[in-house]
N, C-alpha and C positions, 0 to 999 in steps of 0.2 A: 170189639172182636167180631168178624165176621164169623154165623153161624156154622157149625158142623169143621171149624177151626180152630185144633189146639193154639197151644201161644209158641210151642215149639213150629210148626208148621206156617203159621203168621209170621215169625221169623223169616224163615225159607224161603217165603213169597215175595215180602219187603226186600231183602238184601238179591232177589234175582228183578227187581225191580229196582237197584238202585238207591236203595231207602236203607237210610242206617235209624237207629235210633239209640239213643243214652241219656242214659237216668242223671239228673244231678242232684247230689244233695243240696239243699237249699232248707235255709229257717225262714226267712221272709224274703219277698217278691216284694220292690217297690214301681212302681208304671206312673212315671211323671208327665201330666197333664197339663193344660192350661187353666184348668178349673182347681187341682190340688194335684196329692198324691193317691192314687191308689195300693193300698197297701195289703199285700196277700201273706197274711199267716200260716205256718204249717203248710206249707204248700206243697203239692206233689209237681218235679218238672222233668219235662222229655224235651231235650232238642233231636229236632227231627231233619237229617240231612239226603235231601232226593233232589236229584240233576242242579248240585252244585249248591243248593240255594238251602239255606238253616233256619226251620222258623220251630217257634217254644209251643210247646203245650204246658199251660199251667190250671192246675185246680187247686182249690184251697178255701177258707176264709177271707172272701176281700172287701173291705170297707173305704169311702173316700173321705182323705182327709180335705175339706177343701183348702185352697189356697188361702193365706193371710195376705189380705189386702191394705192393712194399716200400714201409712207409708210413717219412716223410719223420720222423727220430728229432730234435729240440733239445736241446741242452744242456739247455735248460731243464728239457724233460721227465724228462731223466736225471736230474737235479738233485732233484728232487720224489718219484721213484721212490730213491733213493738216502737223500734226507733218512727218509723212510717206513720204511725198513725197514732200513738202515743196512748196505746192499750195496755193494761197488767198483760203479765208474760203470760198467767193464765186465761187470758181470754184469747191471746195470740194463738196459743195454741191449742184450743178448742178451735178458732178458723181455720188453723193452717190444716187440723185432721177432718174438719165437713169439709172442706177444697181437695180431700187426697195428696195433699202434701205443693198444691198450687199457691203459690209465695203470693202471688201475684192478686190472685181469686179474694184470699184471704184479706190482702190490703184493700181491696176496693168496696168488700164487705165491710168490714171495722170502718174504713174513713165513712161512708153512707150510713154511719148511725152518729155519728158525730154531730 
């Protein structure tokens, strides 16, 4: 708030400028990333509408969840990596998760200890 300005009179000003503003209820705020989620609890939100264009004002609690990178392993994959080089399923898939889910990385690992 601008000094020596009630919130009625901030009002007045905004809306002869163009400016709207509304409150939303909201329980959490999530702001998806390429690193994870950030995620805002209890959050207080205003969208703010001036010459056409709507941007958020958010405050709150926010913490980042980071993204999970462990790539999603199939039987099948195992299967393939396993037939290739003639490893237990569980060592297949210990290389297939240090390669990030690379079939390929995995095989060429396993055959070079052979």
């Amino acid at each position: 708030m601008l000094p020596g300005m009630n919130s009625k009179q901030m009002q007045q000003a905004m809306k002869k400028m163009g400016m709207q503003q509304e409150e939303i209820d909201a329980s959490k705020v999530i702001i998806k990333t390429s690193d994870g989620d950030i995620v805002i609890d209890n959050p207080n939100v205003a969208a703010v509408t001036m010459m056409g264009q709507d941007s958020w004002q958010i405050t709150g609690d926010a913490k980042l969840i980071p993204l999970d990178t462990t790539p999603d392993i199939s039987e099948e994959d195992i299967e393939t990596v396993v037939q290739q080089t003639s490893c237990t399923g569980e060592q297949a898939k210990i290389a297939i998760k240090a390669h990030k889910g690379d079939l390929a990385e995995a095989i060429l690992e396993l055959s070079s200890k052979e």
